[in-house]
SEDO-996260 format. One record per residue (C-alpha): residue number from 1; residue in three letters; x negated, y, z negated. Coordinates in Angstrom, 3 decimals. Layout:
<node nr="NUM" rest="ala" px="X" py="Y" pz="Z"/>
...
END
This chain:
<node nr="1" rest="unk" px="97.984" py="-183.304" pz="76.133"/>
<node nr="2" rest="unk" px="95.408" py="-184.377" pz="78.521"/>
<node nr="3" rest="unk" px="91.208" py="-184.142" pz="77.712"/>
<node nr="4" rest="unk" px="89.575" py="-180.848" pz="79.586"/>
<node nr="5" rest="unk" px="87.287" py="-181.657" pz="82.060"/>
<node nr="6" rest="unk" px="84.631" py="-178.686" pz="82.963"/>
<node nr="7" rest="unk" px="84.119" py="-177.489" pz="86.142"/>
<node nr="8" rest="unk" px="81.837" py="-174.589" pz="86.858"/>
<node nr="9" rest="unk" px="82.355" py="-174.079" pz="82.858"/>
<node nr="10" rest="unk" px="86.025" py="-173.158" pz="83.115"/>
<node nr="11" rest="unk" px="87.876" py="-175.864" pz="80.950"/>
<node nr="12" rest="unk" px="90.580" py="-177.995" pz="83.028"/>
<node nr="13" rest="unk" px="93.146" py="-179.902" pz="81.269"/>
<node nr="14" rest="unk" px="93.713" py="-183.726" pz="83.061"/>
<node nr="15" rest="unk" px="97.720" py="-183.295" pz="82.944"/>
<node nr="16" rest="unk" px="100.574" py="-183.963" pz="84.863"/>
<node nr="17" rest="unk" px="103.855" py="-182.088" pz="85.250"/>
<node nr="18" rest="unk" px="105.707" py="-184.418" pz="83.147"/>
<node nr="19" rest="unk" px="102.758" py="-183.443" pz="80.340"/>
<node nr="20" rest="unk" px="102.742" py="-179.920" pz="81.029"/>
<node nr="21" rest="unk" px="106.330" py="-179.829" pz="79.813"/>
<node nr="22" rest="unk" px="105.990" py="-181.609" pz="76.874"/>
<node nr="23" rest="unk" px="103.225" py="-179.737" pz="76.252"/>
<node nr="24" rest="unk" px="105.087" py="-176.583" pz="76.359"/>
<node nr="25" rest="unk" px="107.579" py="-178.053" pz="74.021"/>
<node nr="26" rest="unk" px="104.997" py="-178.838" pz="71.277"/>
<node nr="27" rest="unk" px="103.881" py="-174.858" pz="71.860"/>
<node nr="28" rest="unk" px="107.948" py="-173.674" pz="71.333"/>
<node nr="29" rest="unk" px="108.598" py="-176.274" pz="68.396"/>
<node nr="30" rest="unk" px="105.002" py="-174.853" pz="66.463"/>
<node nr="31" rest="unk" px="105.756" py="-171.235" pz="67.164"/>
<node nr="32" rest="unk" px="103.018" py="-169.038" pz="67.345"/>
<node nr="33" rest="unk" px="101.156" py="-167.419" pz="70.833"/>
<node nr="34" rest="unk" px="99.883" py="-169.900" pz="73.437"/>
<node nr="35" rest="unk" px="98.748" py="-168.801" pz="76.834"/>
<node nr="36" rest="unk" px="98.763" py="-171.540" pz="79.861"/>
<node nr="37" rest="unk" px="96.681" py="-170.679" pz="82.969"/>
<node nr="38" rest="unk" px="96.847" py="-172.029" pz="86.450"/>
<node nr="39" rest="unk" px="93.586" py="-172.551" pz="87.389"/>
<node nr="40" rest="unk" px="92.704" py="-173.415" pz="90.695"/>
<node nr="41" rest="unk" px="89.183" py="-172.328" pz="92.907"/>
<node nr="42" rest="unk" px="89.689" py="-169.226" pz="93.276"/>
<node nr="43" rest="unk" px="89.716" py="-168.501" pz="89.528"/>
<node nr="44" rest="unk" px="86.787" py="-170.673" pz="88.970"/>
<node nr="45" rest="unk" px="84.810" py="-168.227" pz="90.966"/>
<node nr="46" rest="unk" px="85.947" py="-164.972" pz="89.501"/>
<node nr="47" rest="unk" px="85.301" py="-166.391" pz="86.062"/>
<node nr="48" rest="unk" px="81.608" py="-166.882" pz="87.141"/>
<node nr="49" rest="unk" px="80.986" py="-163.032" pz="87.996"/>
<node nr="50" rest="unk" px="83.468" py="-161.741" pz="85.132"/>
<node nr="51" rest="unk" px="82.876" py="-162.804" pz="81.501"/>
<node nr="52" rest="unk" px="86.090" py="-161.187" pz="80.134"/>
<node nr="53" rest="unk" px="88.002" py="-163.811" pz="82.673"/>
<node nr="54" rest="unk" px="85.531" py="-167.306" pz="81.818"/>
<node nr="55" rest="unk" px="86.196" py="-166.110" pz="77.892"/>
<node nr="56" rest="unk" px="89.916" py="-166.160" pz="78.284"/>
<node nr="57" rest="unk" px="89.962" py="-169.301" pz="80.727"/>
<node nr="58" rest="unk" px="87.644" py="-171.222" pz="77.940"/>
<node nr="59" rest="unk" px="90.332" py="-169.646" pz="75.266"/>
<node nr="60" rest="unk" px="93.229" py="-170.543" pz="77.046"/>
<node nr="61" rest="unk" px="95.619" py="-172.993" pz="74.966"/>
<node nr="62" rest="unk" px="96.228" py="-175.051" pz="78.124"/>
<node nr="63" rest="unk" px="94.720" py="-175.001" pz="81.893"/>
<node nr="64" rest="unk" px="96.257" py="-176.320" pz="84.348"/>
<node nr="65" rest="unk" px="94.683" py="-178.165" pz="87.452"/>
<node nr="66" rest="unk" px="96.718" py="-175.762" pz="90.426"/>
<node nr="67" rest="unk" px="94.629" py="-176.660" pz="93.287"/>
<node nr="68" rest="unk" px="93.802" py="-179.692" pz="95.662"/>
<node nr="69" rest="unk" px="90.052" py="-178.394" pz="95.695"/>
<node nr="70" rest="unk" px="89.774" py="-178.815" pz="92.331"/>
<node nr="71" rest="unk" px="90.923" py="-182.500" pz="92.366"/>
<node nr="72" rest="unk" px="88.186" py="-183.054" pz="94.641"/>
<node nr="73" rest="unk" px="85.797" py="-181.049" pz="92.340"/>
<node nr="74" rest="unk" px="86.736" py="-183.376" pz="89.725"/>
<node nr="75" rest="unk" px="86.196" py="-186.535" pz="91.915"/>
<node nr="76" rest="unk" px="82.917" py="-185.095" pz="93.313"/>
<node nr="77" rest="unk" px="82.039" py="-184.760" pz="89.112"/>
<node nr="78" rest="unk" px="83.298" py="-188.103" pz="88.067"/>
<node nr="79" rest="unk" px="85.856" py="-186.686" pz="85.867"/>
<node nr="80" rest="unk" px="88.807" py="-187.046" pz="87.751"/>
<node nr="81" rest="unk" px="92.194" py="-185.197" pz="87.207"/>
<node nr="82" rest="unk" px="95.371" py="-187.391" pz="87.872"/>
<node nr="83" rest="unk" px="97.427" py="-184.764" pz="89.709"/>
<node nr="84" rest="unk" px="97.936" py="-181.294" pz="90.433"/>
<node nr="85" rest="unk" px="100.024" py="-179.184" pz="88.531"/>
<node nr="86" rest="unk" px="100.732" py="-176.494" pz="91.090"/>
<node nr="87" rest="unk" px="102.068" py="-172.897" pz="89.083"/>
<node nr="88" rest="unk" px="104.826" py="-172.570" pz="91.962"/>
<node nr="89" rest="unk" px="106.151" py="-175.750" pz="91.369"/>
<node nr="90" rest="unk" px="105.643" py="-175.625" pz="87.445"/>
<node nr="91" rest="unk" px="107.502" py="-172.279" pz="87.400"/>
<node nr="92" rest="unk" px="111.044" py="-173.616" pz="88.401"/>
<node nr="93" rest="unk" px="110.339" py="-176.712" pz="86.373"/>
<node nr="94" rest="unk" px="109.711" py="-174.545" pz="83.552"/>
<node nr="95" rest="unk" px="113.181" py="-173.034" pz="84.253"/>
<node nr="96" rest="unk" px="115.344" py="-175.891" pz="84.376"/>
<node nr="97" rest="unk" px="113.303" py="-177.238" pz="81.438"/>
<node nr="98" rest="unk" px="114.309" py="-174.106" pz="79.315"/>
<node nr="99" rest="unk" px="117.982" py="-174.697" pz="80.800"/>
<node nr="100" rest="unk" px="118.375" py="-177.526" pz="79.072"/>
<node nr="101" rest="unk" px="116.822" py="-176.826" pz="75.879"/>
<node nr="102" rest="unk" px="117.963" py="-173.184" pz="75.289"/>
<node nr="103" rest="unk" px="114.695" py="-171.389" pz="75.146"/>
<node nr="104" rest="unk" px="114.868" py="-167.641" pz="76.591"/>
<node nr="105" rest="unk" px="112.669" py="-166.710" pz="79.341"/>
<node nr="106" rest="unk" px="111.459" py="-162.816" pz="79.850"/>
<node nr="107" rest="unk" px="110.248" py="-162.254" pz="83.510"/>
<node nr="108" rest="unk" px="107.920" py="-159.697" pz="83.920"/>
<node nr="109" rest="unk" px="105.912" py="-157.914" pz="86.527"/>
<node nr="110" rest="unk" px="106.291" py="-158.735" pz="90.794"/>
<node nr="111" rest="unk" px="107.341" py="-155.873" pz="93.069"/>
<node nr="112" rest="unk" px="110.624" py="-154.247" pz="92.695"/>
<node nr="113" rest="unk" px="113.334" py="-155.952" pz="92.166"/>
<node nr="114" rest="unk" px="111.937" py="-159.482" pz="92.646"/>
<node nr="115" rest="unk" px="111.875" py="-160.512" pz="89.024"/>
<node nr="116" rest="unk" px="115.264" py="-159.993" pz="88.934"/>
<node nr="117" rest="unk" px="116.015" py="-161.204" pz="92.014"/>
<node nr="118" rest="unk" px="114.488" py="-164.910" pz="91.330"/>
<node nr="119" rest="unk" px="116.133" py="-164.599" pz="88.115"/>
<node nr="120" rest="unk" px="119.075" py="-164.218" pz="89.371"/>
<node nr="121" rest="unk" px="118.608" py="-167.367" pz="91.883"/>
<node nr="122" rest="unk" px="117.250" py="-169.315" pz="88.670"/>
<node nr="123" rest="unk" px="120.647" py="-168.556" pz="86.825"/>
<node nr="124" rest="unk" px="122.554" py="-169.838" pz="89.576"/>
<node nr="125" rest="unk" px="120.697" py="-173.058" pz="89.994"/>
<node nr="126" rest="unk" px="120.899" py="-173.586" pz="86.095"/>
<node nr="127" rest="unk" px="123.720" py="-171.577" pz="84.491"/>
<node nr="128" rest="unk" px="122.793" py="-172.479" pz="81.085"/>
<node nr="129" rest="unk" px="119.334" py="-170.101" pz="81.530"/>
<node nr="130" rest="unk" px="118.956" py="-167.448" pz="79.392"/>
<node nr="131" rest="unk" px="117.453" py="-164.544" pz="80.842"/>
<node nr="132" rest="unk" px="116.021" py="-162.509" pz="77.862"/>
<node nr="133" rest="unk" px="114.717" py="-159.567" pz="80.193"/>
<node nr="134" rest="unk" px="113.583" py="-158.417" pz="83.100"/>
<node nr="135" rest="unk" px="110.497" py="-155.927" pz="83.834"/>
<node nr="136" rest="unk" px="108.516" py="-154.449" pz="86.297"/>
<node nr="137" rest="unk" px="106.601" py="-152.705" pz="84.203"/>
<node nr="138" rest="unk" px="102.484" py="-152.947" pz="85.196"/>
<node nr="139" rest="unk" px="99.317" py="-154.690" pz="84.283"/>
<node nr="140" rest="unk" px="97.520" py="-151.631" pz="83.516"/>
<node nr="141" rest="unk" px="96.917" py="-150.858" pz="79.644"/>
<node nr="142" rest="unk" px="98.960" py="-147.400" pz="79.699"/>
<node nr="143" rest="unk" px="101.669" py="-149.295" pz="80.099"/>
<node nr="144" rest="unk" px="101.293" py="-152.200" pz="77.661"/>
<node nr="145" rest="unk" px="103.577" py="-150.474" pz="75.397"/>
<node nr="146" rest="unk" px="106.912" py="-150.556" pz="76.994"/>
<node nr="147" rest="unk" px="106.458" py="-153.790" pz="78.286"/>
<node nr="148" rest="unk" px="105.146" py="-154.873" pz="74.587"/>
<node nr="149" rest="unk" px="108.397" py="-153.001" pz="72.932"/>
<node nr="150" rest="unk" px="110.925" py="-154.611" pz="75.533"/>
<node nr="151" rest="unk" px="109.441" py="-158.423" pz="75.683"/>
<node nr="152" rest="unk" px="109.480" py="-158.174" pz="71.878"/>
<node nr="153" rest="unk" px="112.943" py="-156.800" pz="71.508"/>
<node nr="154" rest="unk" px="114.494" py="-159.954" pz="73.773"/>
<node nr="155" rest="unk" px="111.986" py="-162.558" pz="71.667"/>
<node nr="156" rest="unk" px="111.668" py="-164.930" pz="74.466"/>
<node nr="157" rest="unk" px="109.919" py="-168.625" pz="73.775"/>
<node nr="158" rest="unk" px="108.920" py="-168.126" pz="77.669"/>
<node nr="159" rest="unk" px="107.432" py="-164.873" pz="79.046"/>
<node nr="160" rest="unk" px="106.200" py="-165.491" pz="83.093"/>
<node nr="161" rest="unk" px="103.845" py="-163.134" pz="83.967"/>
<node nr="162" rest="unk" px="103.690" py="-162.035" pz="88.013"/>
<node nr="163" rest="unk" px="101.001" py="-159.911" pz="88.375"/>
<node nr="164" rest="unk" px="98.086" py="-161.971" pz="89.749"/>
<node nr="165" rest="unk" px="95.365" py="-163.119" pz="88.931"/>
<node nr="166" rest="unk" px="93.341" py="-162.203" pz="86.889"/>
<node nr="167" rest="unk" px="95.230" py="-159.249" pz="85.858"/>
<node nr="168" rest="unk" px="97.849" py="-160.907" pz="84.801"/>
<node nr="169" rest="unk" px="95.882" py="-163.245" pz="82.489"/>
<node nr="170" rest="unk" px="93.866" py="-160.272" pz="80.857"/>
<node nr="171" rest="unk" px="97.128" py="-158.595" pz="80.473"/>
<node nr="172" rest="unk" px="98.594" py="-162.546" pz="78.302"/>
<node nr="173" rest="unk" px="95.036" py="-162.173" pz="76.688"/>
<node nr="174" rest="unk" px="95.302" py="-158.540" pz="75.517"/>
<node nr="175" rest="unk" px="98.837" py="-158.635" pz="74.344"/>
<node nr="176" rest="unk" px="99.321" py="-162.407" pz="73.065"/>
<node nr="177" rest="unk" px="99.217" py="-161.685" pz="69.456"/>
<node nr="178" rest="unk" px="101.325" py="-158.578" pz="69.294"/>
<node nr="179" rest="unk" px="103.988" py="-160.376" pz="71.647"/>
<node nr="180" rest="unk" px="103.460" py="-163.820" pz="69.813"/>
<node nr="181" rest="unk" px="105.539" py="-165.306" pz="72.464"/>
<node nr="182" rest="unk" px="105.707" py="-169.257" pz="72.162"/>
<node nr="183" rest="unk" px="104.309" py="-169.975" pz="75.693"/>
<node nr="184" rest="unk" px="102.868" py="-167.316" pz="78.195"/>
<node nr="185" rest="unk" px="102.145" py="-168.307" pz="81.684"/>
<node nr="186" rest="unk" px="100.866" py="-166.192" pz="84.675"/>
<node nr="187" rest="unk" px="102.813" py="-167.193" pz="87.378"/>
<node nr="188" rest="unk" px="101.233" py="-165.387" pz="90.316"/>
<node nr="189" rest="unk" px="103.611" py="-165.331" pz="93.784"/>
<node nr="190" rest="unk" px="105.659" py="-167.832" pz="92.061"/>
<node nr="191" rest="unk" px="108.520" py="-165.450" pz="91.680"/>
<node nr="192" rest="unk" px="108.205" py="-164.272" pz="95.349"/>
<node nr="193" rest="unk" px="108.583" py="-167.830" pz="96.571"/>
<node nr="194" rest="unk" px="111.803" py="-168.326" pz="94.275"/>
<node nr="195" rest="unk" px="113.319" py="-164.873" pz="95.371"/>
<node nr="196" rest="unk" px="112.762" py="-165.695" pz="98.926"/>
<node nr="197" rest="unk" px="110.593" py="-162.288" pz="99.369"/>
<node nr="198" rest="unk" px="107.273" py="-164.558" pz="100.466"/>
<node nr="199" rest="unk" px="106.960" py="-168.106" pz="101.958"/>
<node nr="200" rest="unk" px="105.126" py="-171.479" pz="100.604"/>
<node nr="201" rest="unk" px="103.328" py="-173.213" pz="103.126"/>
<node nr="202" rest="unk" px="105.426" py="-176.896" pz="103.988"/>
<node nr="203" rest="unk" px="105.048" py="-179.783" pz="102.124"/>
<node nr="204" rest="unk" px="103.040" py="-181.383" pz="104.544"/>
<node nr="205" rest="unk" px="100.512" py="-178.969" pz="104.580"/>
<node nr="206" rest="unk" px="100.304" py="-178.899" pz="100.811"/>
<node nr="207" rest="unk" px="99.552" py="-182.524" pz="100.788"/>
<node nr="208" rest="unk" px="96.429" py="-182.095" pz="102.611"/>
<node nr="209" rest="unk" px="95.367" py="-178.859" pz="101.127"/>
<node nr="210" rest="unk" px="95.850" py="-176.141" pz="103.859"/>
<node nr="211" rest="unk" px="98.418" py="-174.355" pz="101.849"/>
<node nr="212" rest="unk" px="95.237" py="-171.880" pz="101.600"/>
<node nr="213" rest="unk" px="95.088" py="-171.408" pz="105.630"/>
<node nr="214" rest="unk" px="98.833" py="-170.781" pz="105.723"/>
<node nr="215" rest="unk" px="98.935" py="-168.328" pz="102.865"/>
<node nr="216" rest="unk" px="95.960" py="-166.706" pz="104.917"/>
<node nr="217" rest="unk" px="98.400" py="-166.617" pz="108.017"/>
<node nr="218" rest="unk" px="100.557" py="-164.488" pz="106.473"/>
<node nr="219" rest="unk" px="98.761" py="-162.294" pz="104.168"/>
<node nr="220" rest="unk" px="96.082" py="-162.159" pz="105.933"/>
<node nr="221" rest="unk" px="94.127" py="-159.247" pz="103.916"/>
<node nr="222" rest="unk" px="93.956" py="-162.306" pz="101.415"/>
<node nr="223" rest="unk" px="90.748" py="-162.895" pz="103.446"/>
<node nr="224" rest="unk" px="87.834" py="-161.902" pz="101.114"/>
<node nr="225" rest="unk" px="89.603" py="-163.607" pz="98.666"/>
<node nr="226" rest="unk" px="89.487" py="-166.648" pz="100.664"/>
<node nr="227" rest="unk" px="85.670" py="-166.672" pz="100.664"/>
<node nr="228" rest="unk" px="85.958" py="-168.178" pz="97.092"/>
<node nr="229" rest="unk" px="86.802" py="-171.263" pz="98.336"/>
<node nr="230" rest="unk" px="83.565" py="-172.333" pz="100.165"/>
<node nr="231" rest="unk" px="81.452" py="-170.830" pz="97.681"/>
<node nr="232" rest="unk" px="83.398" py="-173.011" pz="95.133"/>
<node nr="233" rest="unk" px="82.897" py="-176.143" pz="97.532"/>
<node nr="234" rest="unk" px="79.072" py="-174.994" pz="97.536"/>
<node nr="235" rest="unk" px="78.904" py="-174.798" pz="94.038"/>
<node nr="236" rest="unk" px="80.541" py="-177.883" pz="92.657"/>
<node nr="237" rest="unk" px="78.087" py="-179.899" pz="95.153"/>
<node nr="238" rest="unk" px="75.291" py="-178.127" pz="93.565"/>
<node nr="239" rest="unk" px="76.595" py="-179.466" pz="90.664"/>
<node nr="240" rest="unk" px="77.225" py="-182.815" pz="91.499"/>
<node nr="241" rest="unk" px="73.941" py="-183.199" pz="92.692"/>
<node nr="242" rest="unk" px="72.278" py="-181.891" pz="89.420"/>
<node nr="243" rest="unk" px="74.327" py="-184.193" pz="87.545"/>
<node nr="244" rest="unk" px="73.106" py="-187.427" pz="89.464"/>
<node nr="245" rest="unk" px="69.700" py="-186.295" pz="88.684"/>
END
């Protein structure tokens, strides 16, 4: 696995795909809970006005560098990060991945009937996927409980978690050691994208990172959200320039 650079003082791991997958391999072959979190700007600057979110980015067994802004944080820092490891591509990796090497995936969370519905599309792409379960469910902690008794019940090695961010990473974080699933991931809109129920910006736009401004064009209450990524672009040249002093 790749050295963790620091930006902002969330930890970022310098991996590729191809790493990420091995990665998650060494987590299934030693057992155990791991949590994996795709951090890109937006998560840099929650962490910096919530503590319980920094602790469990800094805790995280692997971060991932999801975001063209923070390749250019890390170039701006003199650390820089190979590639980006984007969660909706890594999600479908993941997948075919697990096809091929029998490990069980649990999808949880999304709106109703989308877990199952990408799934379903996952299955057909790779019929050798096993689908341990499927649930709704909620990321509030009244409902831990079912969720807890039915993810444990299947004993995935994968669980993907769609509830967004950050709730679905305090939900990992609060549950990881009673669920002591292999490899945890929060996989944000991922599973829309796969069940067709939202759209991913075009390739060409996520070359030359406007996949935000698209993703802003159609979900456009997104927009105070949004606001994270200037303050992030503020920040890290703070930053830079402290670091040159």
């Amino acid at each position: 696995m790749g050295k963790a650079i620091t930006l902002l003082r969330v930890p970022v791991h310098d991996v590729t795909y191809a790493e990420t997958l091995i990665a998650i391999g060494q987590f299934i072959a030693e057992g155990g809970a791991h949590q994996l979190c795709t951090v890109n700007p937006e998560f840099v600057m929650a962490a910096q006005e919530d503590a319980d979110f920094m602790a469990i980015l800094r805790n995280a067994d692997l971060c991932v560098p999801d975001g063209i802004g923070l390749l250019w944080a890390a170039r701006m820092l003199r650390q820089p990060l190979r590639e980006r490891v984007a969660g909706s591509d890594l999600a479908p990796m993941i997948a075919a991945e697990a096809a091929s090497r029998q490990w069980r995936v649990f999808f949880l969370g999304a709106g109703e009937g989308v877990a199952a519905k990408a799934a379903s599309i996952l299955k057909a792409r790779h019929p050798e996927l096993i689908v341990a379960g499927v649930w709704a469910g909620s990321p509030h902690p009244n409902d831990d409980e079912a969720a807890i008794e039915k993810i444990c019940a299947a004993g995935p090695h994968i669980l993907f978690a769609a509830y967004g961010a950050p709730a679905q990473d305090k939900w990992i974080a609060r549950n990881r050691d009673r669920l002591n699933v292999p490899v945890m991931m929060g996989v944000g809109g991922s599973l829309d994208f796969i069940a067709g129920t939202a759209t991913r910006a075009p390739r060409w736009m996520q070359r030359i990172g406007l996949e935000w401004l698209h993703r802003l064009a159609h979900q456009p209450w997104r927009w105070k959200r949004m606001l994270a990524l200037p303050r992030f672009a503020v920040a890290v040249a703070r930053e830079s320039v402290i670091s040159d002093r």
